[in-house]
PDB file with one MODEL, atoms N, CA, C and O in Angstrom:
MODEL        1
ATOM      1  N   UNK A   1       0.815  -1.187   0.000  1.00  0.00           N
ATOM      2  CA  UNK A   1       0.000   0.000   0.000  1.00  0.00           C
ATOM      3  C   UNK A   1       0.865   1.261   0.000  1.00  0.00           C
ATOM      4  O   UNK A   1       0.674   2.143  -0.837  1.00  0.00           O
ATOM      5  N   UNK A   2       1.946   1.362   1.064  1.00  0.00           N
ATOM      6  CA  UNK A   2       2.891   2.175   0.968  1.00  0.00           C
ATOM      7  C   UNK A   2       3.316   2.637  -0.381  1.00  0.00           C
ATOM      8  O   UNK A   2       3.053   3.722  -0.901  1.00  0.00           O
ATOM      9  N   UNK A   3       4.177   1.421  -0.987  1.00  0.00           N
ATOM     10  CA  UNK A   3       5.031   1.691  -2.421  1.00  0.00           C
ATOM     11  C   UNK A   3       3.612   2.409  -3.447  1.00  0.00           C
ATOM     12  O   UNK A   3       3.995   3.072  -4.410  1.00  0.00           O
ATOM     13  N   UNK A   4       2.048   2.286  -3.255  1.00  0.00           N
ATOM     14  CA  UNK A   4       1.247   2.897  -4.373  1.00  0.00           C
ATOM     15  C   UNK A   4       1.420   4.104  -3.917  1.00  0.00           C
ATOM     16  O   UNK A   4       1.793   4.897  -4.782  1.00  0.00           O
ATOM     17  N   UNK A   5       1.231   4.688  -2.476  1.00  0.00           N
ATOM     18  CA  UNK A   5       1.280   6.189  -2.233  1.00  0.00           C
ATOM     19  C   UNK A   5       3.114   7.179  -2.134  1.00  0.00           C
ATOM     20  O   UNK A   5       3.494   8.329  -2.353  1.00  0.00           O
ATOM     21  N   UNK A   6       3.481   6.430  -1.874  1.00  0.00           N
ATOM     22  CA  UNK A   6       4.674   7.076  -2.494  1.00  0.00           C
ATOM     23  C   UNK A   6       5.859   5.969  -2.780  1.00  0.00           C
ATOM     24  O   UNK A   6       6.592   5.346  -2.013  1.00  0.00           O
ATOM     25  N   UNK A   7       5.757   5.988  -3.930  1.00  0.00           N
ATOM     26  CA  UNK A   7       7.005   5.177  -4.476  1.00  0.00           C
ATOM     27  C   UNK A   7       7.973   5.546  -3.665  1.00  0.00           C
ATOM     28  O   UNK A   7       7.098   5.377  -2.816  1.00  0.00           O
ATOM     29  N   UNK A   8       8.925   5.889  -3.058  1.00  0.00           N
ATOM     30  CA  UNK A   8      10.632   6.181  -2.519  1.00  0.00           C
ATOM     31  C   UNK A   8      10.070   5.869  -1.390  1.00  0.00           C
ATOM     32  O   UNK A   8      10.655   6.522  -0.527  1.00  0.00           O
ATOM     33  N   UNK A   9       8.966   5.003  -0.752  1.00  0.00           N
ATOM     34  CA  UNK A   9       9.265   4.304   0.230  1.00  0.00           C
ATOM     35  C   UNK A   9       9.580   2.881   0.393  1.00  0.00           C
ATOM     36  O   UNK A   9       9.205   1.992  -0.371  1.00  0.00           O
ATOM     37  N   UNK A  10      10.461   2.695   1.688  1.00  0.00           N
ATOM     38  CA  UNK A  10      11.383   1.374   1.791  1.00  0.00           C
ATOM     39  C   UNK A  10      10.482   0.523   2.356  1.00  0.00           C
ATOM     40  O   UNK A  10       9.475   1.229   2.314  1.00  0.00           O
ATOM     41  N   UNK A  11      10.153  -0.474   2.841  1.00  0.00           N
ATOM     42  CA  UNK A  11       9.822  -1.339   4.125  1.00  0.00           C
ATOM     43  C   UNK A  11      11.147  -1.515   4.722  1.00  0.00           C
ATOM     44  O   UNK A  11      12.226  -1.382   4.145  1.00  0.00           O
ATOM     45  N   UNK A  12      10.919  -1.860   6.058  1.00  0.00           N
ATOM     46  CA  UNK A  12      12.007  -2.016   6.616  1.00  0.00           C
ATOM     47  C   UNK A  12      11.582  -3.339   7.580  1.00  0.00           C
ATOM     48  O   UNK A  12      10.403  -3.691   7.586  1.00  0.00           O
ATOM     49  N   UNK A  13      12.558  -4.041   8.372  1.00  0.00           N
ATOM     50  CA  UNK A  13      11.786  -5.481   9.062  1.00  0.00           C
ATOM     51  C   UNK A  13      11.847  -4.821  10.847  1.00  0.00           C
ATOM     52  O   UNK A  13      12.302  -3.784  11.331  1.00  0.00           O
ATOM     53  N   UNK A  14      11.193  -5.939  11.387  1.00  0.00           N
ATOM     54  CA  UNK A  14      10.124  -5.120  12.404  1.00  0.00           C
ATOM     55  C   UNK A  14      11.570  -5.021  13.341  1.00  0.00           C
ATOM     56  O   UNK A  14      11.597  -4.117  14.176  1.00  0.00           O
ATOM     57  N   UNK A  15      12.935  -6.048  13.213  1.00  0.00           N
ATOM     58  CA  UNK A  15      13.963  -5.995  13.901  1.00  0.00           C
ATOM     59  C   UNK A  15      14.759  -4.763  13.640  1.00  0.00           C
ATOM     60  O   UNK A  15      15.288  -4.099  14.531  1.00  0.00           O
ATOM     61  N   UNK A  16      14.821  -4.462  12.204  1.00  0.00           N
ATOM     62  CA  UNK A  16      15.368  -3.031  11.968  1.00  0.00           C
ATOM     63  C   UNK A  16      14.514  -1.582  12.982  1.00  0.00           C
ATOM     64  O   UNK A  16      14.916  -0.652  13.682  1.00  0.00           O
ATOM     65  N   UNK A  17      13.204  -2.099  12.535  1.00  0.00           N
ATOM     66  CA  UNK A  17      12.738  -1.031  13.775  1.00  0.00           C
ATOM     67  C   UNK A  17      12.824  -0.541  15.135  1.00  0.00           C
ATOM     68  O   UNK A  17      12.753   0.593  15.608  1.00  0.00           O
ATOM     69  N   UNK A  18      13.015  -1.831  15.702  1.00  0.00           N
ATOM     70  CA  UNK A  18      13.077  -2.386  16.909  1.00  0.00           C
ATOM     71  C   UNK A  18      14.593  -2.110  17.253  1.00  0.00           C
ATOM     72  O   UNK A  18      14.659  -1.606  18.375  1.00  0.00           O
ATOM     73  N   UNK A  19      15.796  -2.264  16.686  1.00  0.00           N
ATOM     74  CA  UNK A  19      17.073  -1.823  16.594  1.00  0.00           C
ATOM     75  C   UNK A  19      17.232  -0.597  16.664  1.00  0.00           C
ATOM     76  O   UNK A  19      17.896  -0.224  17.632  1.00  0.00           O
ATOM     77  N   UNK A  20      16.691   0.520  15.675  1.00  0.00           N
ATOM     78  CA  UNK A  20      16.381   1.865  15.495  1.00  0.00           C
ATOM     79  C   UNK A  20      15.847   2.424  16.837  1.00  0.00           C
ATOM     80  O   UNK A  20      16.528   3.083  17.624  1.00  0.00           O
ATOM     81  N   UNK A  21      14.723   2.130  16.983  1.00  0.00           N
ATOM     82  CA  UNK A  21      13.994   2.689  18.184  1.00  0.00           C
ATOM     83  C   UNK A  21      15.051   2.517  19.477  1.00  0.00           C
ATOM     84  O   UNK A  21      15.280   3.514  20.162  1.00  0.00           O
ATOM     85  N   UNK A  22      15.738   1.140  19.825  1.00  0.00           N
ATOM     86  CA  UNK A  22      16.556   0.999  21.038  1.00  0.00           C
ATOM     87  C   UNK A  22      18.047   2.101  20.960  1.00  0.00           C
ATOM     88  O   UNK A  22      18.355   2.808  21.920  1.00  0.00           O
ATOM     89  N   UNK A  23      18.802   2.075  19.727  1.00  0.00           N
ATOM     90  CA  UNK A  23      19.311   3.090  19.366  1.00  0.00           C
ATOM     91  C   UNK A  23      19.223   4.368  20.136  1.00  0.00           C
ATOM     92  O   UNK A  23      19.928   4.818  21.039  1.00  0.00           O
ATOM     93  N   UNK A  24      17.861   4.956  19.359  1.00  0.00           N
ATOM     94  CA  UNK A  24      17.305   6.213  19.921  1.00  0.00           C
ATOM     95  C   UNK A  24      17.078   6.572  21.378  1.00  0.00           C
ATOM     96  O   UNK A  24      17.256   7.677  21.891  1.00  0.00           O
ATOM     97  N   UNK A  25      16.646   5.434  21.971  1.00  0.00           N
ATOM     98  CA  UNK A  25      16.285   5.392  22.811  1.00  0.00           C
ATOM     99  C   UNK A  25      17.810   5.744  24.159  1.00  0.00           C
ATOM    100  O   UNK A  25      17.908   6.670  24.965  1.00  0.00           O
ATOM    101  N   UNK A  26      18.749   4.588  23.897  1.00  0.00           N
ATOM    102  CA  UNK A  26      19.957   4.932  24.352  1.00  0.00           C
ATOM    103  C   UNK A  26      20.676   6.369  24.216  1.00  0.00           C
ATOM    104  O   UNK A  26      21.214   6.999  25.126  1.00  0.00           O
ATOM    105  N   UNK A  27      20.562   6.720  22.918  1.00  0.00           N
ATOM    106  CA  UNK A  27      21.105   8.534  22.733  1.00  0.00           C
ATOM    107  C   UNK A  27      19.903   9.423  23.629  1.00  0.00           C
ATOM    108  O   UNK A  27      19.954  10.549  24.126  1.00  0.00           O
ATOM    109  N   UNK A  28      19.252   8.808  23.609  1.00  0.00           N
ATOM    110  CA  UNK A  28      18.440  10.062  24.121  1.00  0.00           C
ATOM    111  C   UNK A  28      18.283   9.799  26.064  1.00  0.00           C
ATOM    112  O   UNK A  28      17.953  10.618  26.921  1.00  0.00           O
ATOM    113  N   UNK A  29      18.607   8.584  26.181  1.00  0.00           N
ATOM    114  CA  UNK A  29      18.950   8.231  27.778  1.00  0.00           C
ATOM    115  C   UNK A  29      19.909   9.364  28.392  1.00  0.00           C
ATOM    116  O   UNK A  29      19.701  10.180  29.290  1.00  0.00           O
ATOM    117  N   UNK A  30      21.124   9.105  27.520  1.00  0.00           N
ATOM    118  CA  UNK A  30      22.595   9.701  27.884  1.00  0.00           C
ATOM    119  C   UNK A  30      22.527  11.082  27.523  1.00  0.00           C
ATOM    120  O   UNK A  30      23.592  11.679  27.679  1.00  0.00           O
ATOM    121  N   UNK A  31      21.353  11.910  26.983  1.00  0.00           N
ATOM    122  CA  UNK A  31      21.519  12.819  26.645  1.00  0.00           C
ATOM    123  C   UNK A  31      20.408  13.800  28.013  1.00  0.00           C
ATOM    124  O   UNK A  31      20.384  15.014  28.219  1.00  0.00           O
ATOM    125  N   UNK A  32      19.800  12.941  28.554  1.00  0.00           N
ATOM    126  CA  UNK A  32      18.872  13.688  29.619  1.00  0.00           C
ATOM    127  C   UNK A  32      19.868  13.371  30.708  1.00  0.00           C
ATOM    128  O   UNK A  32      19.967  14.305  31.504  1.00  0.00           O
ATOM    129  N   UNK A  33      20.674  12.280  30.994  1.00  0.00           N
ATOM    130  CA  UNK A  33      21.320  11.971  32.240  1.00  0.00           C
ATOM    131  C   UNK A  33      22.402  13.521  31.841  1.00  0.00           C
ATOM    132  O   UNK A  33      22.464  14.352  32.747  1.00  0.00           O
ATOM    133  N   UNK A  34      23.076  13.779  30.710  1.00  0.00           N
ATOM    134  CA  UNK A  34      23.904  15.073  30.384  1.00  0.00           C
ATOM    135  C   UNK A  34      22.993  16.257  30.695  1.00  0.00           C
ATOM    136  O   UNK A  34      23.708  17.238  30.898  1.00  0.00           O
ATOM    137  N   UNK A  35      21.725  16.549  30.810  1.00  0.00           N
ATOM    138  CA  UNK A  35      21.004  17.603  31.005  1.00  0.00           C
ATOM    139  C   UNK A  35      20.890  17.706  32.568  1.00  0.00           C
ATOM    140  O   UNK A  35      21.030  18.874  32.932  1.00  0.00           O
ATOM    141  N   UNK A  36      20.657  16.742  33.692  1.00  0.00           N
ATOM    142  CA  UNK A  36      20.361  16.349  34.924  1.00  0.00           C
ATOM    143  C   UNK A  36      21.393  16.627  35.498  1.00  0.00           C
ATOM    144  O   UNK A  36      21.171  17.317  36.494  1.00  0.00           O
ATOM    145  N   UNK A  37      22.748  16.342  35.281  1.00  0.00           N
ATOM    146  CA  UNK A  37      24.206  16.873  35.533  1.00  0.00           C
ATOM    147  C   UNK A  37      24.217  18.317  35.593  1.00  0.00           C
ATOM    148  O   UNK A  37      23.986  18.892  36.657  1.00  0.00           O
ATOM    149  N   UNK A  38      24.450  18.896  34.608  1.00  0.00           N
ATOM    150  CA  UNK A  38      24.377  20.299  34.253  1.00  0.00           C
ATOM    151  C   UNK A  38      23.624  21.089  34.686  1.00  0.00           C
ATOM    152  O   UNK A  38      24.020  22.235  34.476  1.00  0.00           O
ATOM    153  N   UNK A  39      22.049  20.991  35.571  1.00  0.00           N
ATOM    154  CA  UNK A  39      21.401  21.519  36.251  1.00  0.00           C
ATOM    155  C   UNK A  39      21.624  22.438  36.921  1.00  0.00           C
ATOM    156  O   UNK A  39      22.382  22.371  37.888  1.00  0.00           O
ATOM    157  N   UNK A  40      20.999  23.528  36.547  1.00  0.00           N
ATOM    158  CA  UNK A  40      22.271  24.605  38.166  1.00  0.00           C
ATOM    159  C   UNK A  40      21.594  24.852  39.618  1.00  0.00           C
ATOM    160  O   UNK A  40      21.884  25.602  40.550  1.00  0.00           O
ATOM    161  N   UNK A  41      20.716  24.035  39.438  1.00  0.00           N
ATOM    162  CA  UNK A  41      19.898  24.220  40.835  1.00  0.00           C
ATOM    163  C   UNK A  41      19.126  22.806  40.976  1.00  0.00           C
ATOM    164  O   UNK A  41      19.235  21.831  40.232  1.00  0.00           O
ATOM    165  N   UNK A  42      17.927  23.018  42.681  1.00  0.00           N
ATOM    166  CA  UNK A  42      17.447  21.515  42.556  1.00  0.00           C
ATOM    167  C   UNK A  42      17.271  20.645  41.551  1.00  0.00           C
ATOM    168  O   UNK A  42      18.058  20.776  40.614  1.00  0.00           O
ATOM    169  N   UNK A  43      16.298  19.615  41.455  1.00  0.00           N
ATOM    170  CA  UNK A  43      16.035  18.742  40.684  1.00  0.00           C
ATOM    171  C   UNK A  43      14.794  18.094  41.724  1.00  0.00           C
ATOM    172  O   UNK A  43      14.845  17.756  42.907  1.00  0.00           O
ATOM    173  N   UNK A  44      14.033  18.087  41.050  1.00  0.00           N
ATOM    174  CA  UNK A  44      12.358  17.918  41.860  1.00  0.00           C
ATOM    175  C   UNK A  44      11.966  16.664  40.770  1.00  0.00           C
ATOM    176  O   UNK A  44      12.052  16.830  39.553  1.00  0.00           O
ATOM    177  N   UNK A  45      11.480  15.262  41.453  1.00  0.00           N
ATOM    178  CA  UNK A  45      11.069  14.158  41.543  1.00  0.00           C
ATOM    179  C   UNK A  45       9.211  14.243  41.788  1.00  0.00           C
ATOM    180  O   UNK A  45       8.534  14.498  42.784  1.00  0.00           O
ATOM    181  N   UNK A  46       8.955  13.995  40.771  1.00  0.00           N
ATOM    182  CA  UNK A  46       7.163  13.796  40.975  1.00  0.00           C
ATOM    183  C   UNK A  46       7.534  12.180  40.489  1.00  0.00           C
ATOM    184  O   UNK A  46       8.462  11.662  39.868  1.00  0.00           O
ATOM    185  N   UNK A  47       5.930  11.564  41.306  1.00  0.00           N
ATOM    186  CA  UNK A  47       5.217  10.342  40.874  1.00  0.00           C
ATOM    187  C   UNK A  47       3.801  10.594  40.291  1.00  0.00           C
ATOM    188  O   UNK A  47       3.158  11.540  40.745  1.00  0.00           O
ATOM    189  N   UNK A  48       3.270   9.812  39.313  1.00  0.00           N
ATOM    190  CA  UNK A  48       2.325  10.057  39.081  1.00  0.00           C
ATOM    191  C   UNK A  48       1.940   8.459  38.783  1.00  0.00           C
ATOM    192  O   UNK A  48       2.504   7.612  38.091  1.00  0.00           O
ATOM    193  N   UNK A  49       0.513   8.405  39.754  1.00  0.00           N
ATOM    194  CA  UNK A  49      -0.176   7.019  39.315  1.00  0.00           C
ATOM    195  C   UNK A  49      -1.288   6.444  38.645  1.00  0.00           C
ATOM    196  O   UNK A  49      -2.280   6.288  39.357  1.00  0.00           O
ATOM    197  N   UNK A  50      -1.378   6.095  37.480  1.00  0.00           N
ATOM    198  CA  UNK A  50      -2.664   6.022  36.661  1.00  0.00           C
ATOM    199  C   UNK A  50      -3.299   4.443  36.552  1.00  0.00           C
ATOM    200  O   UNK A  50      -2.716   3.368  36.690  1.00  0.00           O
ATOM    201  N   UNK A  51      -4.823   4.753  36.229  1.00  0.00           N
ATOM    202  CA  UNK A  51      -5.157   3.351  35.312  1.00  0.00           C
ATOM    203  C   UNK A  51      -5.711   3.772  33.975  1.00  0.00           C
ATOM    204  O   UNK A  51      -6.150   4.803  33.466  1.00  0.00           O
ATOM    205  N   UNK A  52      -5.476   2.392  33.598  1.00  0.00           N
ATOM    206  CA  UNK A  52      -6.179   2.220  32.016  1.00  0.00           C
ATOM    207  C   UNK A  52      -7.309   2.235  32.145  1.00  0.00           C
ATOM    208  O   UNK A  52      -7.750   1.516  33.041  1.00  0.00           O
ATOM    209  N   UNK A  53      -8.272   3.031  31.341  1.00  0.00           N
ATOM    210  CA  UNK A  53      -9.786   2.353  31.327  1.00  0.00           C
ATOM    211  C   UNK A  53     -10.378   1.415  30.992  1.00  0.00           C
ATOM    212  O   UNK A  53     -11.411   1.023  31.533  1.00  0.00           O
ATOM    213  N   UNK A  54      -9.565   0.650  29.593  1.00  0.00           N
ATOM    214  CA  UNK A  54      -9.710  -0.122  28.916  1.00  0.00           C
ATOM    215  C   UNK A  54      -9.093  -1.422  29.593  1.00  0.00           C
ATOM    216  O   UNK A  54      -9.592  -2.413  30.125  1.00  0.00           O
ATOM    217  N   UNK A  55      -8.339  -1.173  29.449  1.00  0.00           N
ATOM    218  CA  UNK A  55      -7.645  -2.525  30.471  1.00  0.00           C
ATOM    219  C   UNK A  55      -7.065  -2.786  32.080  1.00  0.00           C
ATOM    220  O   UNK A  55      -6.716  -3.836  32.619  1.00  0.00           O
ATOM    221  N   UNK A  56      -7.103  -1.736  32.474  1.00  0.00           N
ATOM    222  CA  UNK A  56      -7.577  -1.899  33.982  1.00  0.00           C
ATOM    223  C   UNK A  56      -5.818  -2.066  34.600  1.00  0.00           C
ATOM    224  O   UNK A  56      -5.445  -2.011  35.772  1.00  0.00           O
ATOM    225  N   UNK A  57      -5.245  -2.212  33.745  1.00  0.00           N
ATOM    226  CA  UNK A  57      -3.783  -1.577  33.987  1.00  0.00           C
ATOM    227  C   UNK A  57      -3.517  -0.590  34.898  1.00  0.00           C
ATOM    228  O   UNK A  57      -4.136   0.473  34.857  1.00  0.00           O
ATOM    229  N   UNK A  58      -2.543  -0.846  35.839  1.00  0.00           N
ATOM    230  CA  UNK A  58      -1.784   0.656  37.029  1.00  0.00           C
ATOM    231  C   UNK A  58      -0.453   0.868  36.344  1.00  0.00           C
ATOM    232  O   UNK A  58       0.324   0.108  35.765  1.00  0.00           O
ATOM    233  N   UNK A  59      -0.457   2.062  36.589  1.00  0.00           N
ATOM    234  CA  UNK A  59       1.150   2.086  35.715  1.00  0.00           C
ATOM    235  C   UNK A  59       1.254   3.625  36.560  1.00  0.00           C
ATOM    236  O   UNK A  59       0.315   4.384  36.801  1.00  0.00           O
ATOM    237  N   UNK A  60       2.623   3.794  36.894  1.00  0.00           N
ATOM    238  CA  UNK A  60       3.456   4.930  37.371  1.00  0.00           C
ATOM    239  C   UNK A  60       4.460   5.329  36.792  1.00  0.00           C
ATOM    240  O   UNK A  60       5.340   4.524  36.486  1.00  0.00           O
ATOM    241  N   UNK A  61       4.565   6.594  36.518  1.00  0.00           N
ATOM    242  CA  UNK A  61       5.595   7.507  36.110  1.00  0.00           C
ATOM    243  C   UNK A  61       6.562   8.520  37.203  1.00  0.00           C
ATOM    244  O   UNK A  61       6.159   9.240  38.116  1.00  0.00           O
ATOM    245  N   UNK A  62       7.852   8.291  36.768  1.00  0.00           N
ATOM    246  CA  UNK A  62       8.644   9.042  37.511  1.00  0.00           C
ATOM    247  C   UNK A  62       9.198  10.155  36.545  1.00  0.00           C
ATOM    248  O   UNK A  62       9.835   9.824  35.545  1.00  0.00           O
ATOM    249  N   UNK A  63       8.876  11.905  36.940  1.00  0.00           N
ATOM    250  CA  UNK A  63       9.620  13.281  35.949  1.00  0.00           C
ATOM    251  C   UNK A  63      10.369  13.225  37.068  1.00  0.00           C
ATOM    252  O   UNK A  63      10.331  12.520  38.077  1.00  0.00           O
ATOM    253  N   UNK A  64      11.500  14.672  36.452  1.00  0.00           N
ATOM    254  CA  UNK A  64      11.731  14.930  37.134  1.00  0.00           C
ATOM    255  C   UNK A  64      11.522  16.376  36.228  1.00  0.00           C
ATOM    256  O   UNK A  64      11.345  16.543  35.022  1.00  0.00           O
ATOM    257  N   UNK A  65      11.623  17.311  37.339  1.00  0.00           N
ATOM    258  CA  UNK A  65      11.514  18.973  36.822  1.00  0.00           C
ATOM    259  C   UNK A  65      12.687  20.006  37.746  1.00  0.00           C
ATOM    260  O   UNK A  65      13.163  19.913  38.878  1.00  0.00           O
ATOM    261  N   UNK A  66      12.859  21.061  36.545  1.00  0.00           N
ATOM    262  CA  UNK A  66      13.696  21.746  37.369  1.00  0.00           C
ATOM    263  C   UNK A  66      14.435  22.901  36.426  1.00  0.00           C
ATOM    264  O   UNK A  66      14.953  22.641  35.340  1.00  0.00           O
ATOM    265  N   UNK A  67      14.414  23.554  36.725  1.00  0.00           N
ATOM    266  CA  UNK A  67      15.097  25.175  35.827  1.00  0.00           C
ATOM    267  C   UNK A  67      15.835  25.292  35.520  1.00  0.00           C
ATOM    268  O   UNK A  67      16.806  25.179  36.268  1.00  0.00           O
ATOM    269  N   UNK A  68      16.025  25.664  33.964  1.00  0.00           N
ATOM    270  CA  UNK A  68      17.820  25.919  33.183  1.00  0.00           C
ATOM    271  C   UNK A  68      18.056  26.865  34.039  1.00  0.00           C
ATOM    272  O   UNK A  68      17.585  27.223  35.118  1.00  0.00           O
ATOM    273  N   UNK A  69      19.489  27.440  32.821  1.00  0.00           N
ATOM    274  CA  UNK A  69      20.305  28.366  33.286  1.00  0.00           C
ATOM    275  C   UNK A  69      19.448  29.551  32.791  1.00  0.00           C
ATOM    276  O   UNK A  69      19.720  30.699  33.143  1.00  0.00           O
ATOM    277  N   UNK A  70      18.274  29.232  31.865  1.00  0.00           N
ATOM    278  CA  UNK A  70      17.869  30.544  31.044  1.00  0.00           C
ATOM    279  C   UNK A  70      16.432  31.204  31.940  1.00  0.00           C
ATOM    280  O   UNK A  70      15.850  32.285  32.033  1.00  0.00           O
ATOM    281  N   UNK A  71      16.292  29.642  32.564  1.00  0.00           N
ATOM    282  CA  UNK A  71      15.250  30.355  33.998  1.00  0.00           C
ATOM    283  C   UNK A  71      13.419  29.440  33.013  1.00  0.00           C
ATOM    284  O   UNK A  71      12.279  29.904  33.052  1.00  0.00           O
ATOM    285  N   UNK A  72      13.785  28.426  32.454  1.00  0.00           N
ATOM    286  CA  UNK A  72      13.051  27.818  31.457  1.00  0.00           C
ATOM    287  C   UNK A  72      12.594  26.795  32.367  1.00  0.00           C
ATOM    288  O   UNK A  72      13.558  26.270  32.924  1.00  0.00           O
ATOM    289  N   UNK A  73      11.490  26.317  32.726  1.00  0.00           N
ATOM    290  CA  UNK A  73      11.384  25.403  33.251  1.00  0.00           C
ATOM    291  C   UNK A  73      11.342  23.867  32.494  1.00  0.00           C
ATOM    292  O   UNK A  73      10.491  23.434  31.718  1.00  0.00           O
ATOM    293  N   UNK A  74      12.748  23.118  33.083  1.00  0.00           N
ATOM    294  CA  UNK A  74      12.496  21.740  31.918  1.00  0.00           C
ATOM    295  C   UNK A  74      12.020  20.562  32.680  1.00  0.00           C
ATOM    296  O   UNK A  74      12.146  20.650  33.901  1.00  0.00           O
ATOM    297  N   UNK A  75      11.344  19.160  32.063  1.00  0.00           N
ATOM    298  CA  UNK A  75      11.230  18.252  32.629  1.00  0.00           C
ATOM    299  C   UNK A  75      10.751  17.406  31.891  1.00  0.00           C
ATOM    300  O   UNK A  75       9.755  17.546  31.180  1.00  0.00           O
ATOM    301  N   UNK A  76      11.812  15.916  32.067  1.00  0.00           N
ATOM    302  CA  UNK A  76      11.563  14.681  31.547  1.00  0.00           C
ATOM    303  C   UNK A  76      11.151  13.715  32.463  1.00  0.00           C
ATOM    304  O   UNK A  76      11.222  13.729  33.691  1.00  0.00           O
ATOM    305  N   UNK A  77      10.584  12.635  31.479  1.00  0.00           N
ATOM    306  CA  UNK A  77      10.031  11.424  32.225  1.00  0.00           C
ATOM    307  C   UNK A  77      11.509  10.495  32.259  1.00  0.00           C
ATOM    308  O   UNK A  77      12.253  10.291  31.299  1.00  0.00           O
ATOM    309  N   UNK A  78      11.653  10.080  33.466  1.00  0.00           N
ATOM    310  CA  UNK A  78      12.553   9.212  33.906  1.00  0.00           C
ATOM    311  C   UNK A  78      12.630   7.621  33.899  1.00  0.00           C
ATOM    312  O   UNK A  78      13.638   6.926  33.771  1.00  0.00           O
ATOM    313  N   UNK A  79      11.562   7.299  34.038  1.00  0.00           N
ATOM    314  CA  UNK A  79      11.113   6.008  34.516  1.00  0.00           C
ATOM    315  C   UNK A  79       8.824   5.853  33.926  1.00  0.00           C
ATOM    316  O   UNK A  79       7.910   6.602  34.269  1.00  0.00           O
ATOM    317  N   UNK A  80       8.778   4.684  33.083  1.00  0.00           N
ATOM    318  CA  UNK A  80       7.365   4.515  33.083  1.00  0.00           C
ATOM    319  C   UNK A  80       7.382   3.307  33.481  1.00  0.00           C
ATOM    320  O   UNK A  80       8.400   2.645  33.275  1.00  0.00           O
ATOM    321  N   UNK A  81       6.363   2.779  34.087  1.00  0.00           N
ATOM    322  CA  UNK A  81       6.541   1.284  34.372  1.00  0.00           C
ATOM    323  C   UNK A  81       5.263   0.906  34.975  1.00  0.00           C
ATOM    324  O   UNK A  81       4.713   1.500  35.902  1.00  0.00           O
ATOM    325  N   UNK A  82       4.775  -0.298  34.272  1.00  0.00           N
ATOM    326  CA  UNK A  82       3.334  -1.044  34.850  1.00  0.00           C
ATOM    327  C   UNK A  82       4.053  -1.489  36.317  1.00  0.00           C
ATOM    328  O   UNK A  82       5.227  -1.668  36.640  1.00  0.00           O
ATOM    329  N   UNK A  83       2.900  -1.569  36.971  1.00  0.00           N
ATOM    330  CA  UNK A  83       2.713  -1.274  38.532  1.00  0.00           C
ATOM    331  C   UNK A  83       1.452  -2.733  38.761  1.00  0.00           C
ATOM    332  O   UNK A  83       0.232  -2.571  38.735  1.00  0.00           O
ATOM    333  N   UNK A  84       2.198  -4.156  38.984  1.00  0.00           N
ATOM    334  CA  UNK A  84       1.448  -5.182  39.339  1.00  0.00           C
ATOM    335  C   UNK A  84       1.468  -5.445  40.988  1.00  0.00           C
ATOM    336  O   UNK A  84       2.186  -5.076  41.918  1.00  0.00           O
ATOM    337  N   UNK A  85       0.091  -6.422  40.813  1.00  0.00           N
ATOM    338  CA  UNK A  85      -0.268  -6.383  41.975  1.00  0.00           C
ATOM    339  C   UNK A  85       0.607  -7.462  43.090  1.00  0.00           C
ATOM    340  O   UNK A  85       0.995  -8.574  42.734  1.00  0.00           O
ATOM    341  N   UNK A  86       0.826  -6.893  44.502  1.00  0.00           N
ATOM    342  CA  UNK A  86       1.451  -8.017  44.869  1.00  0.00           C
ATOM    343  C   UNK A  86       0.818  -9.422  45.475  1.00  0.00           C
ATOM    344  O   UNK A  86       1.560 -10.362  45.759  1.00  0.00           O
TER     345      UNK A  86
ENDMDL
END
């Protein structure tokens, strides 16, 4: 279906994706742990705990937040992770 709407597209296999994405995923790890360093002041830790509606899933998120040098307030997610029962 792809190749009818634009010819100059590739397929690629779901491991190439899956390779790609972990890739990204690693540069962009090492690149917030380089932002978290450099911080010039606190570093503030929220939790946040949700469910699915649909599937009834708990899952928690760990940001963290906290102010450049330009006075910008930044903040990434650290940690997502389903939350089973014990």
């Amino acid at each position: 279906m792809m190749s009818v709407v634009s010819p100059n597209f590739k397929n690629i296999s779901r491991q190439t994706a899956t390779r790609d994405v972990l890739i990204y995923y690693a540069k962009e790890k090492d690149h917030v742990k380089e932002k978290l360093v450099k911080a010039p002041g606190l570093i503030c830790l929220t939790s946040d705990n949700w469910n699915s509606e649909h599937t009834n899933d708990k899952y928690i998120c760990i940001t963290a937040h906290w102010v450049d040098k330009n006075w910008k307030l930044q903040k990434r997610i650290l940690r997502f992770r389903a939350l089973y029962p014990p």
